[in-house]
C-alpha positions in Angstrom: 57.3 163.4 101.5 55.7 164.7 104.7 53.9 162.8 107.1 51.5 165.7 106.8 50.6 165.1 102.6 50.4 161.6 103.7 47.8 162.4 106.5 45.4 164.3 104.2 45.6 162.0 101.4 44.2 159.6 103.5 42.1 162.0 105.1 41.1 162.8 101.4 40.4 158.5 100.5 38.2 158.7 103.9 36.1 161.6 102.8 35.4 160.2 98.9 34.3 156.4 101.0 31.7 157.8 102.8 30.5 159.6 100.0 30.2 156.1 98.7 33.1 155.3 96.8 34.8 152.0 96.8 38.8 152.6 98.6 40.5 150.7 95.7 39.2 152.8 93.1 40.0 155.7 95.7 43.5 154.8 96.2 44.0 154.4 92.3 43.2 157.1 91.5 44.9 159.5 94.4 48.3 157.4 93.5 47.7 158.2 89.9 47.1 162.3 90.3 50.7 162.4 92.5 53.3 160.7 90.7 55.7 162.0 93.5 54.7 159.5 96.0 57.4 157.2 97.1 57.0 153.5 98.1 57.1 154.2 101.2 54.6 157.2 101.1 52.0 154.6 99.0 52.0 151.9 102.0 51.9 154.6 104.5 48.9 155.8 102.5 47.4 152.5 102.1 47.6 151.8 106.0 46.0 154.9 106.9 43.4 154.5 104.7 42.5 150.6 105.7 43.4 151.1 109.1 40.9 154.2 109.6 38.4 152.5 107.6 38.9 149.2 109.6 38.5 150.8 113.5 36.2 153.7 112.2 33.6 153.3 114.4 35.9 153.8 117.3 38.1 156.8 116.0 34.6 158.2 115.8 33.4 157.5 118.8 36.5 159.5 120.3 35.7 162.4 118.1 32.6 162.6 119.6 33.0 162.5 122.5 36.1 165.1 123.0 33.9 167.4 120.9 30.9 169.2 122.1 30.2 170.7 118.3 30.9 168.4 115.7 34.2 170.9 113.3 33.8 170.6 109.7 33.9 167.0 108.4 37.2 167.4 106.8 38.6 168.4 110.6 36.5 165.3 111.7 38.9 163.3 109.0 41.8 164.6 109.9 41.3 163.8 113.3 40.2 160.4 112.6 43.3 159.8 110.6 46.0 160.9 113.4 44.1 159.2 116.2 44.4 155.7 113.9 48.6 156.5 114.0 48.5 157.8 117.8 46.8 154.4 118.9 47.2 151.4 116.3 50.9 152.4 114.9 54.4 152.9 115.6 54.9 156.5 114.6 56.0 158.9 117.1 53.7 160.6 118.9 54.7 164.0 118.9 55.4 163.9 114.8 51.7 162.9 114.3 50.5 165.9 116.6 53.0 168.1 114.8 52.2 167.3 111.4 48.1 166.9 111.6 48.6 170.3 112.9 50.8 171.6 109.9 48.5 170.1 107.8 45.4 171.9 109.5 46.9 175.3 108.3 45.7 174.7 104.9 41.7 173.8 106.2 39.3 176.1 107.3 41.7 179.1 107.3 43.8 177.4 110.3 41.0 178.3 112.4 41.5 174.8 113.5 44.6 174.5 114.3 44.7 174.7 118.2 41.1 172.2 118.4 43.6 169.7 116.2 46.4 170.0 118.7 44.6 170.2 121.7 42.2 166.8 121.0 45.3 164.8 119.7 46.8 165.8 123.1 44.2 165.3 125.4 44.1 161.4 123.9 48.1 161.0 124.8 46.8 162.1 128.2 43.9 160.4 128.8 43.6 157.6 126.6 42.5 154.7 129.1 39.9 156.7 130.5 38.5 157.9 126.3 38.7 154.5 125.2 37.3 152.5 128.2 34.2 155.0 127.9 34.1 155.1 123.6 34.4 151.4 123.9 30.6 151.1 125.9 29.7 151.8 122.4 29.0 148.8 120.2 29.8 150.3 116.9 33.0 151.3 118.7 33.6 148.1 120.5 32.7 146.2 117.0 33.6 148.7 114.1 30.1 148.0 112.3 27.2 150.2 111.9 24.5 149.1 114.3 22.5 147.7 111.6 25.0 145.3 110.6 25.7 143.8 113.8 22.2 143.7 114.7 21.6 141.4 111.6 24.6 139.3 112.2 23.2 139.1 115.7 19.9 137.4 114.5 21.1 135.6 111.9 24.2 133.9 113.5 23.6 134.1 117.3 26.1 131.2 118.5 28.8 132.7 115.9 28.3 137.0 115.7 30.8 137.3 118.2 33.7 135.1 116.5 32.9 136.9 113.3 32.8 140.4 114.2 36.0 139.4 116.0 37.3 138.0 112.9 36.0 140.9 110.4 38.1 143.4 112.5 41.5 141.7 111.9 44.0 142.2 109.2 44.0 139.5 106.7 46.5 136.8 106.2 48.4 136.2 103.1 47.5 132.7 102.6 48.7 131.1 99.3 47.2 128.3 97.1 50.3 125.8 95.9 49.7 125.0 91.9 49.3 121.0 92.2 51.0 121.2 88.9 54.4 121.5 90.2 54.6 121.0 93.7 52.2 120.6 97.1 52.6 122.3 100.3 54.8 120.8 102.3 57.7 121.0 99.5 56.8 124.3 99.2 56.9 125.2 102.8 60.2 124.1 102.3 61.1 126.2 99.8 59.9 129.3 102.0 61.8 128.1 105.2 65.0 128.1 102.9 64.1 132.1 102.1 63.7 132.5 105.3 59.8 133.1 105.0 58.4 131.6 108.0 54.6 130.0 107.2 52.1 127.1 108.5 50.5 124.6 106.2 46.4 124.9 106.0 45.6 121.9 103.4 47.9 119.6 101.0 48.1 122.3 98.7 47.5 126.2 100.9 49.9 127.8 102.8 49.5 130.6 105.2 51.9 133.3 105.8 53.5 134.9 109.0 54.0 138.5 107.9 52.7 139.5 104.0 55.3 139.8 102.0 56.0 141.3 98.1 55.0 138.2 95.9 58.3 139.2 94.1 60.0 137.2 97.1 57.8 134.0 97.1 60.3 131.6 95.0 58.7 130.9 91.7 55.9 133.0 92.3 57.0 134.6 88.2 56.8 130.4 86.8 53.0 130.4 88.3 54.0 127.5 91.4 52.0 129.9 93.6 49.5 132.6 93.9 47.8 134.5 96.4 44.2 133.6 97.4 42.1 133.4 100.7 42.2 130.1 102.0 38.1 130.3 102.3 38.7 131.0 98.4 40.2 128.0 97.8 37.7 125.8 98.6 35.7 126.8 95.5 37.1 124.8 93.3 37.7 121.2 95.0 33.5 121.4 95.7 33.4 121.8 91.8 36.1 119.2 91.2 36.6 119.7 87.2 37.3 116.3 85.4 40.0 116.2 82.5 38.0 116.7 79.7 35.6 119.0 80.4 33.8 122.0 79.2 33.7 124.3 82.1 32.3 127.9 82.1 33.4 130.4 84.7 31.0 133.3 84.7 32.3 136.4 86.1 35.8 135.2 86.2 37.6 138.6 87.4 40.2 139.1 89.1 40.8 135.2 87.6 42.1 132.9 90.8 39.2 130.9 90.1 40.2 130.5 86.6 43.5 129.6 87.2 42.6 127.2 89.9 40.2 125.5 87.7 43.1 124.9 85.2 45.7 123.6 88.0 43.2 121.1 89.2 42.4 119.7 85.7 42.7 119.5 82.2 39.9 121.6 80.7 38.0 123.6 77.8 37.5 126.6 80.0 35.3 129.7 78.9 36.1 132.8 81.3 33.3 135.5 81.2 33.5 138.9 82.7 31.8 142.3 81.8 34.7 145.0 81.9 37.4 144.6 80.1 40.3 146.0 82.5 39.4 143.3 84.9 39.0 140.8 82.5 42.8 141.4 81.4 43.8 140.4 84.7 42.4 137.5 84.1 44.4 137.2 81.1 47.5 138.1 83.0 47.2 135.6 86.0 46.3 132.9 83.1 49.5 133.8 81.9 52.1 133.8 84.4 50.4 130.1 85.1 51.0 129.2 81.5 47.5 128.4 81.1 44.6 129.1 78.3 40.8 129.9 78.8 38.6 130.9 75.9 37.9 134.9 77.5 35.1 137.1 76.5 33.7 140.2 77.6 30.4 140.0 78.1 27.7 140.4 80.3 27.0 136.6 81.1 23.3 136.8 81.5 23.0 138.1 78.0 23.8 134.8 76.0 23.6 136.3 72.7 26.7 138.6 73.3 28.8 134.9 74.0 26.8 131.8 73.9 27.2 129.1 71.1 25.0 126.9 72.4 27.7 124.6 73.2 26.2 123.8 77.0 28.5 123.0 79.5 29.4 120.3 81.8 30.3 122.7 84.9 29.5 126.1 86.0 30.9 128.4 88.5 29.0 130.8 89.3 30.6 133.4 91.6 27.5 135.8 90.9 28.2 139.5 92.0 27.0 140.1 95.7 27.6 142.8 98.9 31.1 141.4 99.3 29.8 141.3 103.4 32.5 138.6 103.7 35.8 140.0 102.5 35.4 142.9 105.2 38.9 141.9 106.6 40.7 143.0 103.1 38.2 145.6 101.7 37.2 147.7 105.4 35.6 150.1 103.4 32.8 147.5 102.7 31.5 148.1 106.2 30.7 151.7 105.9 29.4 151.8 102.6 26.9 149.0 102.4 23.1 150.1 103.7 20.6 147.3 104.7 18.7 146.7 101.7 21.9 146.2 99.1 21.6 142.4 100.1 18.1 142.5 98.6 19.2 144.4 95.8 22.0 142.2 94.7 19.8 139.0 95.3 17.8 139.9 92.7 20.5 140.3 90.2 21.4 137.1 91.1 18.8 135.9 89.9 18.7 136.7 86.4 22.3 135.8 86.1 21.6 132.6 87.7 18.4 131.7 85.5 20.6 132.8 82.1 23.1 130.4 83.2 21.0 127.4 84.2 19.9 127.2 80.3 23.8 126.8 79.5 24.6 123.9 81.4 24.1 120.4 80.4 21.7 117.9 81.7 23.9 115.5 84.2 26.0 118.7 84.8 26.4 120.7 88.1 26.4 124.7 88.9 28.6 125.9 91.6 27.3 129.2 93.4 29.4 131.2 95.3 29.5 134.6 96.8 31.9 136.1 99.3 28.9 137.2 101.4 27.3 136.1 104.7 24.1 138.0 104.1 21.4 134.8 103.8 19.1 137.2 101.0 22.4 135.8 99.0 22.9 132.5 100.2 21.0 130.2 101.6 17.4 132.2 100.8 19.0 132.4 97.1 19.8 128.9 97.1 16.4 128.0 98.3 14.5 130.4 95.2 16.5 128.9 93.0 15.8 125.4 93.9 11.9 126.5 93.6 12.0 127.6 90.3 14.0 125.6 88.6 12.1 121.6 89.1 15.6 120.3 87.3 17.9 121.5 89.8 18.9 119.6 92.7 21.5 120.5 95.9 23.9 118.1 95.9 25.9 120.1 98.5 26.2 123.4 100.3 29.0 125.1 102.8 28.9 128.2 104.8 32.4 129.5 105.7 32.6 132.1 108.3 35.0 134.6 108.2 37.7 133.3 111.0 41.4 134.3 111.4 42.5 131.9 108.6 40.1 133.0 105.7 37.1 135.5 104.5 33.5 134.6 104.6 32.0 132.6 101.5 28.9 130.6 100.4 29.0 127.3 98.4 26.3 125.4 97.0 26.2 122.9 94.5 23.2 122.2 92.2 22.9 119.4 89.9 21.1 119.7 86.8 18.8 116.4 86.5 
């Protein structure tokens, strides 16, 4: 396969996410319609795509300002695309050049064709001097529109810079040991005989030097391991489940939650989620653990679909939210979000949160959880919440800020009185 299909397909992925479509659901569906991608071609493709998406606002910036009329957008992607290999990978210069020019044949007629060749070469030439001037930019310098960074700004003054630090990184591939079989420090063991080089985080999460296929982590296929963020992981020690229990875990997709909940105790669990592909991953990470929830799909804040009024002693709630704190993993987050979705998915929140609330046992406890660090979801939900309901009580609350070791998150537990 050609560098230059590779180049337009993610050229192609770019286009549909700032049309406002989510890159996983992008990539599916490109991989899908050409069956004659190899391996190699599909993480090529992948990089691109993340990598573009991840240091947009500066492969923008540079666009702009070696062009004095904006081309086409599709030129604008293409560009975009090759000036993400020229400066952040190892590919060879002049193959890049080469085959973002092929590929410009095909657009526009080839009228541009010599713009394409001449841009990519005037950044060999004079990259210092582009970059040092696109880089006075702060969406450039920060690869976040200016509304984001403006709120972060406000809202986190002694950490913004840390986190928009942080949100710019490639994630690590940090995994959580199944206290089942083993802990972390036998496990790391374990890696260092394969030959996988990795750094404890807690008694039971380990974090990764390089990503690797979960295929080599040993016993990754008998459920000792699985891969979730480290500021995932916390989730489910602040709920601490008791043997015993009846614990409900509302929208329970992808299902590390679930499975976590199971590892850590002894429990009737019921796992809720509304679409029924994702909720069959649940069933398949349940099942490579060797564990068993009770799973249904179902709206959660429409009891009648799935409630048996059978309350519960715990709840996690990980309500649906911007997904402002997973940026690191899902760069396509960034671009598409606008700055009233936080508002918008607070107030789903809250009717999910409400339906719950009647589920749950008196003496029982709520967790709520979102990977976001907008506050409308957080702490301002936390705080409605609290107002409304005269039985709830905070018994606890973290903020986790996305850092080099793990995603952003929000925490809060509510006690039902």
């Amino acid at each position: 396969m050609s560098m230059a299909h590779v180049q337009q397909l993610a050229a192609r992925a770019i286009d549909e996410v700032l049309n406002g479509r989510n890159l996983s659901e992008v990539l599916a569906q490109l991989m899908q319609q050409h069956p004659e991608l190899s391996v190699a071609d599909k993480g090529a493709l992948q990089d691109l795509s993340h990598g573009s998406l991840r240091h947009l606002g500066l492969l923008q910036q540079l666009v702009h300002q070696m062009t004095k009329t904006l081309p086409p957008v599709e030129i604008v992607h293409l560009l975009v695309i090759a000036l993400y290999q020229l400066h952040f990978t190892r590919n060879a210069a002049h193959a890049v050049v080469n085959e973002a020019v092929n590929y410009a044949r095909q657009l526009q007629g080839g009228h541009y064709q010599k713009l394409i060749n001449a841009l990519l070469r005037r950044f060999l030439r004079e990259r210092e001097t582009l970059l040092a001037h696109a880089l006075k930019q702060d969406e450039a310098r920060y690869n976040l529109p200016d509304w984001w960074l403006n709120y972060l700004k406000k809202h986190y003054p002694q950490h913004w810079h840390n986190m928009v630090t942080a949100m710019a990184q490639h994630p690590p591939m940090t995994l959580r040991i199944n206290r089942r079989y083993t802990d972390a420090e036998q496990y790391l063991a374990k890696l260092t005989a394969s030959g996988i080089a990795a750094e404890i985080l807690d008694t039971h999460s380990i974090m990764l030097q390089q990503a690797i296929a979960v295929q080599k982590l040993p016993d990754f296929a008998a459920g000792h391991v699985s891969v979730q963020d480290f500021g995932a992981q916390q989730a489910i020690p602040m709920l601490n489940p008791q043997n015993g229990e009846r614990i409900l875990d509302a929208c329970a997709a992808p299902g590390g939650k679930t499975g976590h909940i199971l590892e850590w105790a002894d429990c009737d669990v019921t796992a809720l989620d509304i679409d029924p592909l994702r909720l069959k991953r649940v069933q398949d990470n349940l099942q490579r653990l060797q564990q068993r929830a009770h799973l249904h799909c179902a709206d959660a804040k429409e009891l009648h679909l799935w409630y048996d009024n059978n309350t519960f002693d715990a709840i996690l709630a990980d309500v649906p939210c911007t997904a402002s704190g997973v940026v690191k993993r899902h760069p396509d987050i960034k671009w598409l979000r606008q700055p009233q979705d936080s508002q918008k998915t607070a107030l789903q929140q809250e009717a999910l949160l409400d339906s719950l609330w009647l589920t749950l046992k008196s003496g029982g406890r709520l967790l709520l959880a979102t990977c976001s660090i907008f506050m409308e979801e957080n702490q301002q939900q936390l705080t409605r919440f609290l107002t409304r309901h005269a039985d709830a009580c905070e018994r606890q609350s973290r903020v986790l800020l996305p850092n080099s070791r793990q995603d952003g998150f929000f925490y809060a537990l509510i006690d039902k009185i």
